[in-house]
C-alpha positions in Angstrom: -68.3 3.7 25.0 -67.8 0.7 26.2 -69.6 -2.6 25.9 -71.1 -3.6 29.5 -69.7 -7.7 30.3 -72.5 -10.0 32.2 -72.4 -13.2 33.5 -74.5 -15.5 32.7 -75.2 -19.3 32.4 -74.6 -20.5 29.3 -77.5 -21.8 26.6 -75.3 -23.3 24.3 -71.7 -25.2 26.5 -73.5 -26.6 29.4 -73.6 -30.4 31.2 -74.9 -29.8 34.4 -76.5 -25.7 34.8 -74.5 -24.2 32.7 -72.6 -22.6 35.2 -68.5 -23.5 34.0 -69.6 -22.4 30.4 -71.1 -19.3 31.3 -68.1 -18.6 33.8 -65.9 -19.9 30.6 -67.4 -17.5 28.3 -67.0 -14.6 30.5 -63.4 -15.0 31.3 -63.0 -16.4 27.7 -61.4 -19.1 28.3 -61.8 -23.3 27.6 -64.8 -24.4 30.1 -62.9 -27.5 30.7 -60.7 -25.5 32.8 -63.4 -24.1 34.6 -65.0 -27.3 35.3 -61.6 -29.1 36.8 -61.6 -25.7 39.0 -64.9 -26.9 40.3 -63.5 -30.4 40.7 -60.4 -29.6 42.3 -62.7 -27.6 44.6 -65.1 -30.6 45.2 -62.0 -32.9 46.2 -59.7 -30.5 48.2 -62.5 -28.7 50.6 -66.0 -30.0 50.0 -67.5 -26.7 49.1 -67.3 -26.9 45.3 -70.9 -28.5 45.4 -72.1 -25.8 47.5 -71.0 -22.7 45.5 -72.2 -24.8 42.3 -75.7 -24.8 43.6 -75.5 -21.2 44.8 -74.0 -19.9 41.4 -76.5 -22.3 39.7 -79.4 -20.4 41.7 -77.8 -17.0 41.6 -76.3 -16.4 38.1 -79.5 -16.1 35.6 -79.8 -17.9 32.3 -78.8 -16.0 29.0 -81.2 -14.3 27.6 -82.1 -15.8 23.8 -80.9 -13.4 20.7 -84.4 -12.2 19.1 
């Protein structure tokens, strides 16, 4: 069977919402790439601050191990 991925914000590799480092951990890979994708988006178009706010709104927070 296999194990069901979410995505979620991340508790533990976060600066702003947690957003890059939940969207790090679920690609597995570095969150500083993640985050210069956000920049690169912020510079090029403009909308990188938008679909931060969104995702930041949208995506929940993970849920703490018991």
């Amino acid at each position: 069977m296999e194990k069901v991925r979410r995505l979620y914000r991340s508790n533990k590799d976060r600066v702003l919402g947690g957003v890059c480092g939940g969207i790090a951990e679920y690609f597995n890979v570095d969150p500083v790439i993640i985050r210069l994708l956000w920049v690169l988006l912020v510079l090029a178009y403009g909308v990188g601050i938008l679909l931060y706010l969104i995702a930041w709104i949208v995506i929940p927070l993970k849920p703490k191990r018991k």
